[in-house]
Backbone as CSV, one residue per row, in Angstrom:
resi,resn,N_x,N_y,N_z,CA_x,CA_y,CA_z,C_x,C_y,C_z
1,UNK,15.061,32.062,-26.167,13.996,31.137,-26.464,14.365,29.717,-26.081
2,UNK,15.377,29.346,-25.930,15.961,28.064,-26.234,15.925,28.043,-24.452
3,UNK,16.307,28.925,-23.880,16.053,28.620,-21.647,15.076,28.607,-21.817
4,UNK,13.960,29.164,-22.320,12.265,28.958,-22.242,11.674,27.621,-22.463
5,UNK,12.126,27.210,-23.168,12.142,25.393,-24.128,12.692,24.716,-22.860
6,UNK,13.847,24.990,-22.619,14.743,24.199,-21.700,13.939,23.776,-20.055
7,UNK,13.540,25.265,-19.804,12.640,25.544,-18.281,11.620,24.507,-18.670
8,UNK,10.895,24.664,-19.621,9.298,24.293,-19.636,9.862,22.647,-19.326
9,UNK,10.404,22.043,-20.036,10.854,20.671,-20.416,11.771,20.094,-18.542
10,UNK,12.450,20.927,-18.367,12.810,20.563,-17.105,11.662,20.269,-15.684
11,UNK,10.431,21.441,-15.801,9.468,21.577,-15.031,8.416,20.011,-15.272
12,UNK,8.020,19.594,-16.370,7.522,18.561,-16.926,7.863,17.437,-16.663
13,UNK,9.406,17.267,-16.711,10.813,16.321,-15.929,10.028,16.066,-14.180
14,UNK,10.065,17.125,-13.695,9.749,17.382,-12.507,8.674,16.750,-12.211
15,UNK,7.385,17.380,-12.653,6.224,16.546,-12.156,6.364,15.330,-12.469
16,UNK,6.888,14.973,-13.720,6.532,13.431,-13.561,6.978,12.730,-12.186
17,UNK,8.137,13.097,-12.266,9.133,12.655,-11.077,8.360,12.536,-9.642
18,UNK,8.029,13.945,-9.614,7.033,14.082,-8.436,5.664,12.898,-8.489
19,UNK,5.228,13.257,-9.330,4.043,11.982,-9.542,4.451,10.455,-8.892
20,UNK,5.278,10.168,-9.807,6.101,8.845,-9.414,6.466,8.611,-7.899
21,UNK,7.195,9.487,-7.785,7.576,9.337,-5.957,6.218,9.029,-5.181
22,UNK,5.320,9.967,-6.130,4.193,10.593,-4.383,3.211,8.572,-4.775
23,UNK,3.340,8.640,-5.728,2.543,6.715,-6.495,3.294,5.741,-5.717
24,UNK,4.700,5.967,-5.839,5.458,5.060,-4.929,5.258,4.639,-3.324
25,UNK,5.088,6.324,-2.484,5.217,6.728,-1.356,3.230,6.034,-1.075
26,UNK,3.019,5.886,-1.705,1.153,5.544,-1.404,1.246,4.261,-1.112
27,UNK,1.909,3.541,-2.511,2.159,1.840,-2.201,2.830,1.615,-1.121
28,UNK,4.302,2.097,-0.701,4.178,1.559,0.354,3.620,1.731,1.698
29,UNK,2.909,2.537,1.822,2.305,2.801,2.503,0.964,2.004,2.537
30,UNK,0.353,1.512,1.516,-0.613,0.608,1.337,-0.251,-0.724,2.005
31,UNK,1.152,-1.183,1.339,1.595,-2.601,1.742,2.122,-2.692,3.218
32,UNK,2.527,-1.489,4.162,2.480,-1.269,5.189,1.512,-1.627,6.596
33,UNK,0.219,-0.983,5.789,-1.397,-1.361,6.179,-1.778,-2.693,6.327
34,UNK,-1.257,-3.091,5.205,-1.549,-4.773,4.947,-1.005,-5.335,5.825
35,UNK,0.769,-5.274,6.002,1.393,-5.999,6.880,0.937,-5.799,8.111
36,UNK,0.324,-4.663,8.769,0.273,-4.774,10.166,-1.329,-5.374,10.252
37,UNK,-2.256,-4.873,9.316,-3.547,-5.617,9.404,-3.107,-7.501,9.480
38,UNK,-2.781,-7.718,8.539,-2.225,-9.320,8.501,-1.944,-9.608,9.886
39,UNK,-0.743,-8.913,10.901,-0.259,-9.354,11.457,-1.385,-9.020,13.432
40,UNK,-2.241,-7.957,13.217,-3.113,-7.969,14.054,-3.957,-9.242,13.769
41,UNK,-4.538,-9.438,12.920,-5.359,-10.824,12.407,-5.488,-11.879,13.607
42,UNK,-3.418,-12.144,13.472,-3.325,-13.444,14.219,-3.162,-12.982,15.649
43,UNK,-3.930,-11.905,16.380,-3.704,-11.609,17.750,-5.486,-11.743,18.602
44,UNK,-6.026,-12.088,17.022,-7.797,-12.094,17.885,-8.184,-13.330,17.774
45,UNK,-8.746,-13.527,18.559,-9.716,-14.637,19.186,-10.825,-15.101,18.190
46,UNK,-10.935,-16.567,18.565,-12.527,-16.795,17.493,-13.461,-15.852,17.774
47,UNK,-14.049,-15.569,18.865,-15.317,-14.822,18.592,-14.903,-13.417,17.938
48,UNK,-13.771,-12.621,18.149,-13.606,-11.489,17.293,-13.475,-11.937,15.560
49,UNK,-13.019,-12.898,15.567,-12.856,-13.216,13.925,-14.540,-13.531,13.651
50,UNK,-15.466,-14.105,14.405,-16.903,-14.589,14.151,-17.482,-12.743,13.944
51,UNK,-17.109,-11.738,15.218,-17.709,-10.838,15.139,-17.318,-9.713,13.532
52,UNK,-16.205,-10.027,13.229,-16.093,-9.529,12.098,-16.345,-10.237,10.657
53,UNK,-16.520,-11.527,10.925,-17.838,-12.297,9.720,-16.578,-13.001,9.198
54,UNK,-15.710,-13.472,9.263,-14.681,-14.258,8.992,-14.695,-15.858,9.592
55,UNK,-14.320,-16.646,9.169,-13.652,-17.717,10.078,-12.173,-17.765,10.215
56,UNK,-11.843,-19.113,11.597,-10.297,-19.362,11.594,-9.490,-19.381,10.217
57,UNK,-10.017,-20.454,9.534,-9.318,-20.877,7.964,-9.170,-19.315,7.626
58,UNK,-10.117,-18.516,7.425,-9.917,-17.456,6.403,-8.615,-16.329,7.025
59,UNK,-9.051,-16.321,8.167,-7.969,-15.238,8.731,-6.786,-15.828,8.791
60,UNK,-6.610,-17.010,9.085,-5.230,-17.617,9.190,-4.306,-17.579,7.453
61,UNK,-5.655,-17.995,6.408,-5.327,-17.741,5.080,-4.553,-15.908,4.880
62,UNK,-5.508,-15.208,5.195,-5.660,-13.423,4.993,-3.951,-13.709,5.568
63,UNK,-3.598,-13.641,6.829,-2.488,-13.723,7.845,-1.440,-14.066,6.807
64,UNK,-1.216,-15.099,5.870,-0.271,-15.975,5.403,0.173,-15.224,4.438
65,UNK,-0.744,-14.403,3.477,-0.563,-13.891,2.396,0.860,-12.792,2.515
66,UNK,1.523,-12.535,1.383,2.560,-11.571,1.774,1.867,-10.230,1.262
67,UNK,3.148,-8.936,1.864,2.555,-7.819,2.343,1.690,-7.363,0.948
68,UNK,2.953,-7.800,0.068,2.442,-6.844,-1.512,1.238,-7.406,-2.132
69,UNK,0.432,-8.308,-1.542,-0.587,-9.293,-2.661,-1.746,-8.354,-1.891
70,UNK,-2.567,-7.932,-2.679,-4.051,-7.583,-2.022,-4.710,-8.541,-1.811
């Protein structure tokens, strides 16, 4: 009874663990997105920043921000 207790409690151990990693593995992967979006930003032209409804100030702002800030 007591390996039955032990298994269940180890498996539980597990998912969390798993949870955590796969939460981790998303963020950076989120802040990843960001950094390269940020860093395409500063490769377009006014009229692409006009065609996507932005101005200079704002994209140059968006650009500045670091990776982890939404």
């Amino acid at each position: 009874m007591v390996g039955i207790a032990f298994t269940a409690r180890r498996a539980r151990l597990t998912l969390r663990l798993g949870s955590r990693f796969r939460k981790m593995r998303e963020s950076i992967g989120e802040m990843r997105r960001r950094a390269r979006s940020r860093r395409e930003l500063l490769t377009l032209a006014d009229n692409d920043w006009r065609d996507i409804g932005i101005s200079r100030s704002e994209a140059l702002a968006e650009a500045r921000k670091p990776f982890w800030r939404a």
